[in-house]
PAVO-840833 format. One line per 5 residues: number of its first residue (from 1); their letters; for each residue x, y, z of C-alpha. Coordinates in steps of 0.25 Angstrom, whole numbers. Layout:
! residues N
NUM = A = X/Y/Z | ...
//
This chain:
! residues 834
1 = XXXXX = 199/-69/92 | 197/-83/96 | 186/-81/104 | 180/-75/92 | 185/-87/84
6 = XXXXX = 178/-94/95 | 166/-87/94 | 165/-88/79 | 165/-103/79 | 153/-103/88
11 = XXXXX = 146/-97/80 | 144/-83/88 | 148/-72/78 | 145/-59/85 | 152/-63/97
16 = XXXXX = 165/-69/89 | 164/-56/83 | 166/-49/94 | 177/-56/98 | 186/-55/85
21 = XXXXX = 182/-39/85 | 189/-37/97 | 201/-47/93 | 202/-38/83 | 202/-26/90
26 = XXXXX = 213/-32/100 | 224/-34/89 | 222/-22/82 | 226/-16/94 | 238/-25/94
31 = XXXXX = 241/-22/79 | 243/-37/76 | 239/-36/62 | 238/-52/59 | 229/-54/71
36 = XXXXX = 222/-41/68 | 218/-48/53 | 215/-62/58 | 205/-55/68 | 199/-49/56
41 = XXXXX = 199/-60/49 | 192/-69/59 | 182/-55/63 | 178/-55/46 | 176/-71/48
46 = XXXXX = 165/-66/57 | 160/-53/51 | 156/-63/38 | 150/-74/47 | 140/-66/51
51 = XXXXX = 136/-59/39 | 145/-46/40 | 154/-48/27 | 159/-34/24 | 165/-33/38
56 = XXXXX = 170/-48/35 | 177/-43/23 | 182/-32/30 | 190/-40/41 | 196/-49/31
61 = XXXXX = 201/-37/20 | 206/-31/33 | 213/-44/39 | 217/-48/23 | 226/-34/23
66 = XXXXX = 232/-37/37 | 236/-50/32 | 240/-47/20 | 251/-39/26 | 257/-47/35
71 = XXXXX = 257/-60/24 | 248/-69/32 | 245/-79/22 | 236/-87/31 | 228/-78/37
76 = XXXXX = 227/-69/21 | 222/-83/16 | 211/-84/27 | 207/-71/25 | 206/-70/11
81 = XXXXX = 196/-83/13 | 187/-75/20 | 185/-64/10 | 184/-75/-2 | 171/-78/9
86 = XXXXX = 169/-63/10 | 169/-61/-6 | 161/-76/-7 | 148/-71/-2 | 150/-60/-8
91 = XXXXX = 150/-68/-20 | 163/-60/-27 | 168/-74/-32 | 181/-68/-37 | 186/-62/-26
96 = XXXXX = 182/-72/-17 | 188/-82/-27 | 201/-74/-26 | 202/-74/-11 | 200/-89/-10
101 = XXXXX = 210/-90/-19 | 219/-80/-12 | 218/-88/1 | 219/-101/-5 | 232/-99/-11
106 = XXXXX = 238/-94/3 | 231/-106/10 | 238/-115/-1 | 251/-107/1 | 250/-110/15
111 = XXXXX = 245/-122/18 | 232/-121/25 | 224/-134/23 | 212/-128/32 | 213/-114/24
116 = XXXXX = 211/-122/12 | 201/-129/15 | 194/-116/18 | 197/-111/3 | 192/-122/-3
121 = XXXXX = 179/-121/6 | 178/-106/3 | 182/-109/-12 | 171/-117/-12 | 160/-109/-8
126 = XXXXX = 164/-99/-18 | 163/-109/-29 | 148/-114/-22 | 144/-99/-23 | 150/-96/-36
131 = XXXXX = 141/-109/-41 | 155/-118/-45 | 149/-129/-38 | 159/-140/-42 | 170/-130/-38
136 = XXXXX = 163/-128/-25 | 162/-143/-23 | 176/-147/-25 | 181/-136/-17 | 173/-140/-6
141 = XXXXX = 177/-155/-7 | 193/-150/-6 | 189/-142/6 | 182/-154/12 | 193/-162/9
146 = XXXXX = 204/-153/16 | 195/-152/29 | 195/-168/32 | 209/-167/30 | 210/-156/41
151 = XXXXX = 197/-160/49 | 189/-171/46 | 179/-164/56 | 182/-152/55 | 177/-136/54
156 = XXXXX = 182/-136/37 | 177/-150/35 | 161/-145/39 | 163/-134/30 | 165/-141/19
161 = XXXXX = 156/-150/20 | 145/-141/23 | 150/-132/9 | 149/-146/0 | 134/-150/8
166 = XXXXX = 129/-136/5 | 136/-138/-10 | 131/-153/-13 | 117/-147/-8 | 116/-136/-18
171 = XXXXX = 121/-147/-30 | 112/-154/-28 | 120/-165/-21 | 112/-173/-11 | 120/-185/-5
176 = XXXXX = 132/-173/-4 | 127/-164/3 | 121/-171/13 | 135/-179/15 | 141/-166/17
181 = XXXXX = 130/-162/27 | 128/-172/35 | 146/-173/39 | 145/-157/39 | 134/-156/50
186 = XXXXX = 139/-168/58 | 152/-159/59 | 145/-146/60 | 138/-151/73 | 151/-157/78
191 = XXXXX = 160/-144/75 | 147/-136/81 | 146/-126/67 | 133/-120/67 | 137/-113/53
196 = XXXXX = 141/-124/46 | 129/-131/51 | 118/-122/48 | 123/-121/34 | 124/-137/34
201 = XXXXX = 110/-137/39 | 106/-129/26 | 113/-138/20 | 102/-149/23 | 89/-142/21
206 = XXXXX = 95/-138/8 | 95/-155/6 | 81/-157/15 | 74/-149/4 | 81/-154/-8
211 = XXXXX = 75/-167/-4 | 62/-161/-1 | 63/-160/15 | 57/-145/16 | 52/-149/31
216 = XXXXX = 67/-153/34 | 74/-144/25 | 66/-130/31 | 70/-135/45 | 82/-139/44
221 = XXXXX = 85/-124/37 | 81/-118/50 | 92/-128/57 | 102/-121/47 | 95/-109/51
226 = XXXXX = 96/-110/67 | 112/-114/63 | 115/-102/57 | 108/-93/67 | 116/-98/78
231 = XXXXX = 130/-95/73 | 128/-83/66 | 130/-84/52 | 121/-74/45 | 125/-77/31
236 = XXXXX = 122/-93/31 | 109/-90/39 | 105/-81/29 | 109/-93/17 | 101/-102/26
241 = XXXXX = 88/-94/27 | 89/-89/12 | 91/-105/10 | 79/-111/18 | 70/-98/13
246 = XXXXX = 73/-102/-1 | 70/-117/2 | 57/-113/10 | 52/-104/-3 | 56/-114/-12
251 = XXXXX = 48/-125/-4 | 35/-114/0 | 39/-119/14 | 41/-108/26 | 38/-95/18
256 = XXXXX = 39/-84/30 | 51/-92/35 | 57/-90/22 | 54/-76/21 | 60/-73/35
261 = XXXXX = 74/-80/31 | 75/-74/16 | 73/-59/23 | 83/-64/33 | 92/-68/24
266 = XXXXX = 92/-57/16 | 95/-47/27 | 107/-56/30 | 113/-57/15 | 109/-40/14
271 = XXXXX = 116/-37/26 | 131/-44/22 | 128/-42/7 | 127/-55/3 | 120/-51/-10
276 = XXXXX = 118/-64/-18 | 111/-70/-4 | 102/-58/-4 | 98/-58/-17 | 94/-73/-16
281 = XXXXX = 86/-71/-3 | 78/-59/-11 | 77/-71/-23 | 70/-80/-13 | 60/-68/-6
286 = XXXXX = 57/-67/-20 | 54/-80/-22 | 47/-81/-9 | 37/-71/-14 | 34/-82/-25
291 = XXXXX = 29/-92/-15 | 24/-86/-2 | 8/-86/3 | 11/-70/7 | 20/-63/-4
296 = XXXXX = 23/-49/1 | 28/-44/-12 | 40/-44/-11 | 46/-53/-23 | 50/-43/-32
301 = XXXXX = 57/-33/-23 | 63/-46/-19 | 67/-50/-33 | 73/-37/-37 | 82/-38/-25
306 = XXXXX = 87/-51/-29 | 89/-48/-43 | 97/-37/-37 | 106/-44/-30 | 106/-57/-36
311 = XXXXX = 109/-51/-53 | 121/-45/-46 | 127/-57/-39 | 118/-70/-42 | 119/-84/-52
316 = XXXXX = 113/-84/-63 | 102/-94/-56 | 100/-84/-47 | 97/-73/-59 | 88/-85/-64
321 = XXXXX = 81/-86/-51 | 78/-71/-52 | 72/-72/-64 | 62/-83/-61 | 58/-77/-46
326 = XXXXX = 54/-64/-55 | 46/-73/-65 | 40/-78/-54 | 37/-63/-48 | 32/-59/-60
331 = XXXXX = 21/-69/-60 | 17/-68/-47 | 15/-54/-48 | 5/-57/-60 | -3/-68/-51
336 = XXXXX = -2/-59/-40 | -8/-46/-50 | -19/-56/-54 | -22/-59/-40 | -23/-45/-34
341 = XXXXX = -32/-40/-49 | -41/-51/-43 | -41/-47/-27 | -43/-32/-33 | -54/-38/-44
346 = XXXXX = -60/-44/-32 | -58/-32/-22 | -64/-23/-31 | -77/-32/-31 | -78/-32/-16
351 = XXXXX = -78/-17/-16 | -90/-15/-26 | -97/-24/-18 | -95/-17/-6 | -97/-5/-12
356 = XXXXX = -110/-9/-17 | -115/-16/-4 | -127/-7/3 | -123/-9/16 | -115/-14/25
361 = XXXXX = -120/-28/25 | -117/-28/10 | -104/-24/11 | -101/-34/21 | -106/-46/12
366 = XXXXX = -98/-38/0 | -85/-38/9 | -88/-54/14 | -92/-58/-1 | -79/-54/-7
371 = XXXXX = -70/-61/3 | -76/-73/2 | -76/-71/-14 | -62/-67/-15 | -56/-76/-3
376 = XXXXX = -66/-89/-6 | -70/-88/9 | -79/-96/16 | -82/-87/26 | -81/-72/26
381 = XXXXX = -85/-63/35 | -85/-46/37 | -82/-46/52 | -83/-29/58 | -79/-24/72
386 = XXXXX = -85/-18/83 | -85/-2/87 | -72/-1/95 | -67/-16/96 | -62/-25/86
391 = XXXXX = -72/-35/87 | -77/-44/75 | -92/-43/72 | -99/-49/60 | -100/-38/51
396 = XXXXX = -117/-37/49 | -120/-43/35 | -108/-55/36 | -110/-68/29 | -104/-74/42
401 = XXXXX = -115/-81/51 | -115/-77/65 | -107/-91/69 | -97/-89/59 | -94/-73/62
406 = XXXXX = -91/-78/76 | -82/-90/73 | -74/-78/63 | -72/-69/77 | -67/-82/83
411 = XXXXX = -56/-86/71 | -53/-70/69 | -52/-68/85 | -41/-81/85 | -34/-75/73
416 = XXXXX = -32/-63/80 | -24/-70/91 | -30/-58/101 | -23/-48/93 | -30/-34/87
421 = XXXXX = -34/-35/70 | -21/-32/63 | -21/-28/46 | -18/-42/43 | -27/-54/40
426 = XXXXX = -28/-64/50 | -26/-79/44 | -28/-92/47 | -24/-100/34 | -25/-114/44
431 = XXXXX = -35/-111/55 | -34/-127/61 | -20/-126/62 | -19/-111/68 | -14/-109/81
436 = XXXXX = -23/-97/84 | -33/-108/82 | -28/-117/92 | -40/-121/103 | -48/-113/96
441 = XXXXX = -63/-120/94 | -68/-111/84 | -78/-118/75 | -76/-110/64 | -62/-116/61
446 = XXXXX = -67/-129/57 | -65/-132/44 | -58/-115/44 | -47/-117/32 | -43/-102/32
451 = XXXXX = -47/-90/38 | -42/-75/37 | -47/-62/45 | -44/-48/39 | -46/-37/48
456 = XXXXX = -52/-24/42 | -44/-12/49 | -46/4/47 | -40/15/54 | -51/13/63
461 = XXXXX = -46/0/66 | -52/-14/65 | -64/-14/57 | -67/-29/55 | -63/-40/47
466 = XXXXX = -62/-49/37 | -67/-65/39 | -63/-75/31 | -61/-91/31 | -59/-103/23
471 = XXXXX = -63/-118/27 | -52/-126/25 | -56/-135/13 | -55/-121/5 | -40/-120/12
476 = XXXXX = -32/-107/15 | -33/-92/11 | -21/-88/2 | -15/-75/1 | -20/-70/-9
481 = XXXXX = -34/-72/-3 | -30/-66/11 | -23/-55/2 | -36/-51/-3 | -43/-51/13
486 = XXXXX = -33/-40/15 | -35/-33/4 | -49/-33/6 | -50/-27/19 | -47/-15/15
491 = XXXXX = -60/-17/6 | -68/-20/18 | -61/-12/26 | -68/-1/18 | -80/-6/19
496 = XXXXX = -82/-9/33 | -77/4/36 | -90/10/25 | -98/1/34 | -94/8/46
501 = XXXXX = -95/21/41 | -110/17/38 | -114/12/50 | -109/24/56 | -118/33/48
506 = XXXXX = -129/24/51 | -126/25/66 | -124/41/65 | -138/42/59 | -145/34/70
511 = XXXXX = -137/42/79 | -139/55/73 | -155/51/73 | -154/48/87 | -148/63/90
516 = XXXXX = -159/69/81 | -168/63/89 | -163/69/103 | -169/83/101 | -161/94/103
521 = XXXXX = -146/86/98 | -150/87/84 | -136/92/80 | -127/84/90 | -122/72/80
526 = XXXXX = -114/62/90 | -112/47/92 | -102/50/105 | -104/44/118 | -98/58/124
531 = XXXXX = -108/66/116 | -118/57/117 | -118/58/132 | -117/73/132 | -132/73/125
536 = XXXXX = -137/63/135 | -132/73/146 | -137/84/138 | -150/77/136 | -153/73/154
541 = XXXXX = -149/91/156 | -160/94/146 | -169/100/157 | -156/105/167 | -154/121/169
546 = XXXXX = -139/118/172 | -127/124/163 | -120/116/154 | -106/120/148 | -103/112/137
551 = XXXXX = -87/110/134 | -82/106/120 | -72/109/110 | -77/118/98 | -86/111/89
556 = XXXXX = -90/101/100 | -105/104/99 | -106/111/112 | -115/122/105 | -125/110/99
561 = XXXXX = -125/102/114 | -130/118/119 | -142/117/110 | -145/103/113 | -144/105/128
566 = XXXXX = -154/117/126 | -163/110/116 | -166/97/126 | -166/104/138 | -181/110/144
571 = XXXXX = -177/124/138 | -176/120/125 | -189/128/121 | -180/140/125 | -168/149/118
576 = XXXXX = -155/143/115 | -146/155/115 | -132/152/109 | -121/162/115 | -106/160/109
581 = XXXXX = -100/168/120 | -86/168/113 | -92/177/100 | -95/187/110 | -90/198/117
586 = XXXXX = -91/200/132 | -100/212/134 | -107/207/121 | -108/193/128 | -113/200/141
591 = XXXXX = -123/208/131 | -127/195/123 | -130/187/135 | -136/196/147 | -141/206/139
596 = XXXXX = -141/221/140 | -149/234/144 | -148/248/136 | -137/256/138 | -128/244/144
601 = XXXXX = -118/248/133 | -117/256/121 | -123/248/112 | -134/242/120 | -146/252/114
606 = XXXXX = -156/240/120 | -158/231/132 | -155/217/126 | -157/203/132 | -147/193/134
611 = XXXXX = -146/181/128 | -147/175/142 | -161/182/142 | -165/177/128 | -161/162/133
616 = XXXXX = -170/162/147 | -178/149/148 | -168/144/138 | -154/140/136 | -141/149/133
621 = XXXXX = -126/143/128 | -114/150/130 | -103/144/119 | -89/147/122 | -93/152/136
626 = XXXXX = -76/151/139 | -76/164/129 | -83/174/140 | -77/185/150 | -77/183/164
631 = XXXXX = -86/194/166 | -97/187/158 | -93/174/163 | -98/184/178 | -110/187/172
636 = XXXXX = -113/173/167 | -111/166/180 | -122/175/185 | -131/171/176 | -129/155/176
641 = XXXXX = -128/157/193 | -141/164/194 | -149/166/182 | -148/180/181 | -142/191/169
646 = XXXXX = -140/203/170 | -141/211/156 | -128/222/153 | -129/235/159 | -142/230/167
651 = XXXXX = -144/228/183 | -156/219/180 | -153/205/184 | -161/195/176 | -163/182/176
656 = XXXXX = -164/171/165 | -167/156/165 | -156/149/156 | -147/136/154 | -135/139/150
661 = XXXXX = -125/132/141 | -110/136/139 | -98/130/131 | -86/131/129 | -74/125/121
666 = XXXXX = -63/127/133 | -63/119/146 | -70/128/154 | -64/124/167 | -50/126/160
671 = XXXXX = -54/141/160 | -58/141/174 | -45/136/178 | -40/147/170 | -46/159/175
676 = XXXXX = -54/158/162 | -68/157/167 | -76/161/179 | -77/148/189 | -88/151/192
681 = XXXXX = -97/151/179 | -89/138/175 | -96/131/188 | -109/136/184 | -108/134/169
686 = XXXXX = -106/118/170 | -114/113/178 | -115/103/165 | -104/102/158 | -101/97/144
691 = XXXXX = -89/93/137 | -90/89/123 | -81/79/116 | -73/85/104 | -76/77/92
696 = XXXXX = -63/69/92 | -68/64/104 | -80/59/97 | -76/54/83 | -87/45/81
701 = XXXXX = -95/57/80 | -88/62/66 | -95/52/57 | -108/56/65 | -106/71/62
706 = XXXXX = -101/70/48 | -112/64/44 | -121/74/50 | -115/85/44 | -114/79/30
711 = XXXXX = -129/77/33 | -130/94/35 | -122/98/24 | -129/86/14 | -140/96/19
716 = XXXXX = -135/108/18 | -131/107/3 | -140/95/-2 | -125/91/-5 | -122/76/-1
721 = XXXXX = -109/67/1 | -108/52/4 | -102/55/17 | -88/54/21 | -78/40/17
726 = XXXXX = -73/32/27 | -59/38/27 | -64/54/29 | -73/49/39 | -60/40/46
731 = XXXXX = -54/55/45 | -64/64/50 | -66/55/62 | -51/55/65 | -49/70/64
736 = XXXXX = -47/77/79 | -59/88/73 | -54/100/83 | -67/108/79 | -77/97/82
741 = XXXXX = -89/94/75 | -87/108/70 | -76/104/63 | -80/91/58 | -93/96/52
746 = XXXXX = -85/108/45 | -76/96/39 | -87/91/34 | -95/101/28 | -81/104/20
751 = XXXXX = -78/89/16 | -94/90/11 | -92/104/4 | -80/96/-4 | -85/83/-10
756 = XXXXX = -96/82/-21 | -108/77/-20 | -111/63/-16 | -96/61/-15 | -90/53/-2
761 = XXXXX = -81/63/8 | -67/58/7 | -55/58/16 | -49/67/6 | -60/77/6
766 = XXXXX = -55/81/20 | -50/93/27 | -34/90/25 | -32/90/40 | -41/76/39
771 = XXXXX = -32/69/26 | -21/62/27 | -12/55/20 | -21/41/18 | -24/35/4
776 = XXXXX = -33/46/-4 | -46/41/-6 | -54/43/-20 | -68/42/-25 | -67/31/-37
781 = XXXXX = -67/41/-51 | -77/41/-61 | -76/28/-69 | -65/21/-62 | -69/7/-58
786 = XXXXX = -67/1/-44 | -55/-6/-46 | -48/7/-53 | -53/13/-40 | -46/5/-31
791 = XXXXX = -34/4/-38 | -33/18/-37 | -34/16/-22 | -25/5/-21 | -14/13/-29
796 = XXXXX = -16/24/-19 | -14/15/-6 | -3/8/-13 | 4/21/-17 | 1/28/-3
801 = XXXXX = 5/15/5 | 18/16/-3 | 21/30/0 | 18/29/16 | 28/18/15
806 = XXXXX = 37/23/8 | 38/12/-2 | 40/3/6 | 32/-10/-1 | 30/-17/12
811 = XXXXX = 25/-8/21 | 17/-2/10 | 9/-16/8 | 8/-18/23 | 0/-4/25
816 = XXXXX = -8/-8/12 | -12/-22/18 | -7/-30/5 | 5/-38/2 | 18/-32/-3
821 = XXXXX = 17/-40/-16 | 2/-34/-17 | 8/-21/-15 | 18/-22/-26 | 10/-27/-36
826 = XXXXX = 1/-15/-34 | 13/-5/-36 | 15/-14/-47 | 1/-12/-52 | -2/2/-49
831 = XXXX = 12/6/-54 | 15/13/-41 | 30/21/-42 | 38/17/-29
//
């Protein structure tokens, strides 16, 4: 119990804690029934210090009973003190009053001069809290008066001096308080109280700022700060960081410092149920909201919950306060409305200008031109990346010289610290004084008074991004200018993606041109390296006799490389004979392929030649050759070995001059291994063998192919479609496609067959296996004006972001790019049911 005691007076809670619990433990086993009430009592002393009151008041109703039984006065009186604490910050003044006064007769009864000077001490902070500040005052003069008598440098003497300094500071009372303060920490660092100093320190910047010191005042509440973190005080430190946020808001000093110590705080009064403090710090978080350079939104939520607690249990001052602070909410919200009318008025601009641009070098000056409009830049500039890196390049058609794209890299490439492009803007509202800066001789940042970079991101990762700077005499960007930059992005966004789209179409008609042009690959549509090289290889076995077994999933275009391979080899003035060798039986295949005499079966009235026979000089492709029997698997062996068929039912052996194609859609050597397929033949049949990639190995191919095929079916049905949007094309370049080409082209021609004439292929007009759950995408409707349009959108992203979140505000706004208070207002304005 002492070594708790001990512990306790050196400010180490946890530990003294430790130490009374098993106190405790020890005479409950002895069944002493005073000692087990005064290890209570001394246990709830520590449970309140560090913020766990309930279990506080617990020890001390336990301990009070005990007492109560055996007619300890002394140790009743004591008790009973601490509850009037318990019910003090609990702010039930009557039943802390009635406990004060319950211990205060027994003291009186008995004679205890330090006791009493304890009452008067705690009788006096009731009367500060209660706002009877001439009460409080005269009580804590008595109890000032009784500790010199006991102590002139003593524990009780601190106290009280530290109680008027805090008092004489909140009236106003100069000359006091600091009399107080300077004899209270003189005895604070002599008795080594870390509590009482921190609060003292408090103290102190409450006087520095009053006199105007806001350098001195914010430093020396960190010392208060520092104090009270060393001896484990939670409530005091929480009073001292709702104290210095509320001098840092009202001076606009230290904002995001003063944001970290009002949530602090308010986690420390929610969690011991100090509800009067809580619903002061939601006051201030308010409040801050009024004054910060980056508002998240928040003021209201924060409001309510101060009204919530504070109506219940507040002043009539602090009702007041409510009242203004949602005055003042109100008419920020109405600035705030204008504002973002303004940034939509001016977004909705910027994207009939883009909209109307010709080509990609007109967007890029629509894009640049409405920054610098919007943001009164001075320079801006449209800055796009490379194919597979994230390297910045001038976008072609950029207002930005040469010089002045690469000083950009150069400030863009030190604000990124060697870090990848992140959703967030990156800001330099003070290059000069920057420390990514420091050393740095980059011309560009002469006379640089503000810069900001925002990245343009997609699901396909880094696109480009956003240049834009300010020369120091025209100052700093401000939020609401860097809130329209991220806003915008999603603009330009869009419209860099429109201009890859288009440069890939021009890219897939040069391409396409340059197959044309290559006879005999007329239907092979392909940007692939893989495929590219197996038309290269095709193209050098033009004049070669040798087999080829091409090997490829279904739909691969092993069919369409067949007739290639036989239209650019010397034999291409000969037959092509096409054999599916799975849509046929076996003797029908043996038939088919060898041929027949009369009479080598019932039906054979004729003597027939073989298809082998009817391809001599010329070239013959087995498709699905995996399908055949190993007795025609024999017989073709014989004819790739040596030349030479032999016609069913016939002894003639004849011989033939052809190159011979197979394919197949299963790994032949798998079914060698298997028992499958005759070794043999295998050997013979790939003397060149080809495997072609599957489409999703290939994907850049798909914008490739679904323009040629749109091309066809426009054809087809003098029907025609402006091609597919940005988003159904993200999606069909995604999808794993496991029939192919096949299956793309079929996915095609039903997404053509499904939207009217002229109209743009959407996401939505998908196959369902190709939706998702992303925002629905609409064409604008018949008279509905741009800014309707995208209103409509907005609702839609808002509503959506909401319902992935969950309603969670925050987290909605972080996945929508915009501020928490730009997301509210547009719930606010778009009515949206939470």
């Amino acid at each position: 119990n002492n070594l708790g005691l001990l512990e306790k007076s050196r400010g180490n809670a946890e530990r003294a804690i430790r130490y009374l619990r098993e106190a405790l433990s020890d005479v409950e086993d002895l069944g002493d029934t005073h000692d087990v009430a005064s290890c209570l009592n001394n246990l709830g002393l520590l449970e309140f210090k560090i913020g766990r009151w309930e279990q506080a008041r617990d020890c001390w109703e336990r301990a009070l009973r005990m007492l109560e039984g055996i007619g300890n006065k002394w140790e009743v009186a004591n008790v009973a003190l601490n509850l009037g604490n318990y019910y003090r910050h609990k702010r039930d003044w009557d039943e802390a009053e009635k406990q004060y006064a319950n211990a205060r007769t027994l003291i009186e009864e008995l004679g205890e001069a330090r006791e009493l000077v304890l009452v008067k001490e705690f009788q006096g902070d009731l009367a500060f809290s209660s706002e009877h500040f001439e009460e409080a005052d005269r009580l804590y003069g008595e109890a000032l008066a009784g500790g010199l008598e006991l102590a002139p440098r003593g524990d009780l003497v601190l106290e009280a001096r530290r109680r008027l300094a805090d008092l004489k500071s909140r009236l106003g009372d100069a000359e006091e308080a600091q009399k107080h303060l300077g004899e209270g920490l003189a005895l604070s660092a002599n008795l080594d109280e870390r509590f009482e100093r921190g609060v003292l320190l408090r103290v102190r910047a409450r006087l520095e700022s009053a006199e105007g010191e806001v350098a001195a005042a914010a430093e020396t509440y960190r010392e208060s700060l520092q104090a009270h973190e060393s001896c484990e005080a939670p409530f005091e430190l929480a009073i001292t960081r709702l104290e210095f946020a509320t001098f840092c808001i009202e001076n606009i000093v230290e904002l995001e410092e003063a944001a970290f110590h009002l949530e602090q705080a308010r986690r420390t009064f929610e969690s011991i149920g100090a509800q009067y403090e809580a619903g002061h710090a939601y006051l201030m978080a308010a409040k801050l909201e009024m004054v910060c350079d980056h508002p998240n939104g928040d003021a209201r939520h924060h409001l309510e919950s101060a009204i919530d607690l504070l109506e219940r249990v507040g002043s009539d001052d602090d009702k007041e306060a409510l009242r203004e602070v949602n005055r003042d909410i109100d008419r920020l919200l109405e600035e705030t409305s204008l504002s973002e009318r303004n940034d939509l008025a001016a977004l909705n601009e910027a994207v009939e200008c883009i909209h109307r641009a010709e080509d990609s070098r007109g967007k890029v000056r629509a894009i640049e031109s409405a920054l610098e409009e919007r943001m009164n830049a001075d320079r801006v500039g449209l800055f796009l990346t490379r194919v597979d890196s994230d390297e910045l390049v001038r976008a072609p058609g950029s207002a930005l010289s040469e010089e002045q794209a690469t000083g950009a890299q150069d400030i863009v490439s030190q604000l990124r610290g060697g870090r990848g492009f992140g959703p967030k803007p990156l800001v330099s509202t003070s290059p000069s004084r920057d420390p990514r800066f420091a050393g740095r001789d980059l011309p560009m940042l002469d006379g640089l008074g503000s810069v900001a970079f925002m990245p343009l991101i997609s699901d396909e990762g880094i696109l480009g991004g956003l240049y834009v700077d300010l020369c120091s005499e025209a100052g700093y960007f401000h939020q609401p200018e860097l809130d329209f930059l991220v806003a915008f992005a999603t603009t330009a966004t869009m419209a860099v993606q429109e201009m890859r789209l288009e440069a890939a179409r021009v890219e897939n008609l040069r391409l396409r041109r340059q197959l044309t042009s290559r006879s005999g690959f007329e239907g092979i549509i392909t940007q692939s390296r893989r495929m590219l090289e197996i038309i290269e290889l095709i193209e050098r076995l033009g004049d070669s006799r040798a087999t080829i077994l091409l090997q490829g999933e279904t739909g691969t275009g092993k069919e369409l490389l067949a007739r290639a391979t036989h239209a650019c080899s010397d034999r291409r003035d000969a037959e092509l004979v096409t054999v599916n060798c799975a849509a046929l039986s076996r003797d029908v295949l043996e038939s088919e392929l060898f041929g027949h005499v009369q009479g080598a079966f019932t039906d054979a009235k004729n003597d027939k030649i073989g298809l082998f026979e009817q391809a001599d000089g010329g070239t013959i492709f087995l498709d699905e050759i995996d399908k055949t029997s190993p007795d025609f698997q024999e017989r073709l062996l014989r004819t790739v070995d040596q030349g030479e068929i032999k016609p069913v039912g016939s002894t003639d052996v004849r011989r033939v001059d052809v190159r011979i194609l197979c394919a197949t859609n299963r790994p032949l050597k798998d079914m060698v291994d298997e028992g499958l397929f005759l070794k043999d033949l295998y050997y013979r049949l790939r003397v060149i063998s080809i495997d072609l990639p599957p489409l999703r190995e290939r994907k850049e191919d798909v914008p490739l192919l679904v323009d040629y095929f749109l091309e066809q079916f426009s054809r087809a049905t003098s029907k025609t479609v402006a091609g597919f949007s940005h988003d159904a094309m993200n999606r069909l370049v995604a999808h794993s496609w496991p029939g192919n080409v096949r299956d793309l082209r079929h996915e095609v021609e039903r997404a053509f067959t499904m939207v009217d004439e002229g109209a743009r292929i959407d996401a939505e007009d998908l196959s369902p296996e190709l939706q998702d759950d992303a925002a629905p995408k609409r064409a604008m409707k018949p008279n509905q004006s741009l800014a309707e349009y995208v209103e409509e959108i907005e609702r839609d992203l808002v509503t959506r972001a909401l319902q992935k979140t969950e309603g969670n505000r925050s987290r909605a706004a972080k996945l929508l790019g915009i501020s928490r208070r730009g997301l509210l207002n547009k719930i606010g304005r778009y009515r949206i049911d939470l």
